[in-house]
C-alpha positions in Angstrom: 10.0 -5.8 4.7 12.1 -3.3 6.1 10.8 -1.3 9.3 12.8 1.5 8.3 10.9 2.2 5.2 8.6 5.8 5.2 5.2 5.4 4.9 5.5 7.5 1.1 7.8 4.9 0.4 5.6 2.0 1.0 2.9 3.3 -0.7 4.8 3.7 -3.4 5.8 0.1 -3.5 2.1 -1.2 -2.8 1.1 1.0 -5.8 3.4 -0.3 -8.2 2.6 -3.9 -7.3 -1.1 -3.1 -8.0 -0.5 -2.4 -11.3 1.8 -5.7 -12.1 -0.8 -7.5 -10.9 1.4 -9.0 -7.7 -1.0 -9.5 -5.5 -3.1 -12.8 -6.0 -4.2 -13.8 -2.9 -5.8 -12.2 0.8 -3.3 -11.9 3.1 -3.6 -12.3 7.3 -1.1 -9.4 8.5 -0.9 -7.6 11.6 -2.5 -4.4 11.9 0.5 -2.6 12.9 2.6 -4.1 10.0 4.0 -1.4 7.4 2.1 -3.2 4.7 -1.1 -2.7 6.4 -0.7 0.5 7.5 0.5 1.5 3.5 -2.7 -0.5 2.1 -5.1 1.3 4.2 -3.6 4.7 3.8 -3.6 4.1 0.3 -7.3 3.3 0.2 -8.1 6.0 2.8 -6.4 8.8 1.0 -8.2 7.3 -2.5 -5.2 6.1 -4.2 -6.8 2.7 -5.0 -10.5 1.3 -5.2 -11.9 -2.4 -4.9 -9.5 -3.2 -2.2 -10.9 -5.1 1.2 -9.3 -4.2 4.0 -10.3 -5.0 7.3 -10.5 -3.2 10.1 -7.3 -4.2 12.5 -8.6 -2.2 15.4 -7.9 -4.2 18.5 -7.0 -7.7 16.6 -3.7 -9.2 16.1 -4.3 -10.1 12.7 -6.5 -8.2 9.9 -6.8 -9.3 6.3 -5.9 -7.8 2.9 -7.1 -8.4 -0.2 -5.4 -6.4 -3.1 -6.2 -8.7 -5.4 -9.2 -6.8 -7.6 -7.6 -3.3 -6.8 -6.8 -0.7 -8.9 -5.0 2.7 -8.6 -7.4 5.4 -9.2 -6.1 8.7 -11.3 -4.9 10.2 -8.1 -2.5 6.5 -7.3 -1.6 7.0 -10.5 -0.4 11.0 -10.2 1.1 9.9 -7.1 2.8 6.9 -8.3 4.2 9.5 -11.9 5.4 11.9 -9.3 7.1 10.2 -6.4 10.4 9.6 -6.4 11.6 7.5 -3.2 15.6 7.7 -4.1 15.1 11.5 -4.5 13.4 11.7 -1.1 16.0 10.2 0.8 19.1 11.9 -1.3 20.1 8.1 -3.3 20.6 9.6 -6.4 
C-alpha cells in the first residue's frame, strides 16, 4: 500500500472492498498503518458497522477484523459520491 495515498482515498478503497466481500480474515497491522488509520475513521465517522477494531493506542500491532462489516447508508453516499481520480486531477 502506497504511503502516498489521502486518507479520502483509502477510505474509499476499504469501502469498496467491504462490499465485494474481500476481507475474510482479522488482520494484525500497525496502528499507524494507512489501513488502520482508514478502517477506524471509517467506523468512527459511521461509514461501516460490525467492524472490530482495536484500540492501537500505545501498541505496535492492533487487529482488524472487516470481515462481518457493512457500509452503512452514509458509506454508501460516500462511496456514490467520491471520486479519487477527480480529486487528484487523473481524469
Amino acid at each position: 500500500m502506497a504511503h502516498n495515498l489521502k486518507l479520502e482515498d483509502e477510505v474509499f478503497s476499504i469501502l469498496t472492498d467491504i462490499t465485494r466481500h474481500y476481507f475474510r480474515d482479522r488482520r494484525s497491522i500497525n496502528p499507524s498503518s494507512m489501513l488502520y488509520q482508514a478502517a477506524k475513521y471509517a467506523d468512527d465517522e459511521g461509514y461501516i458497522v460490525n467492524a472490530d477494531i482495536e484500540d492501537g493506542e500505545g501498541k505496535l500491532v492492533a487487529s482488524v477484523d472487516l470481515t462481518n462489516a457493512v457500509l452503512t447508508d452514509k458509506g454508501t453516499k460516500f462511496l456514490e459520491t467520491y471520486n479519487p481520480e477527480e480529486k487528484d486531477g487523473r481524469r
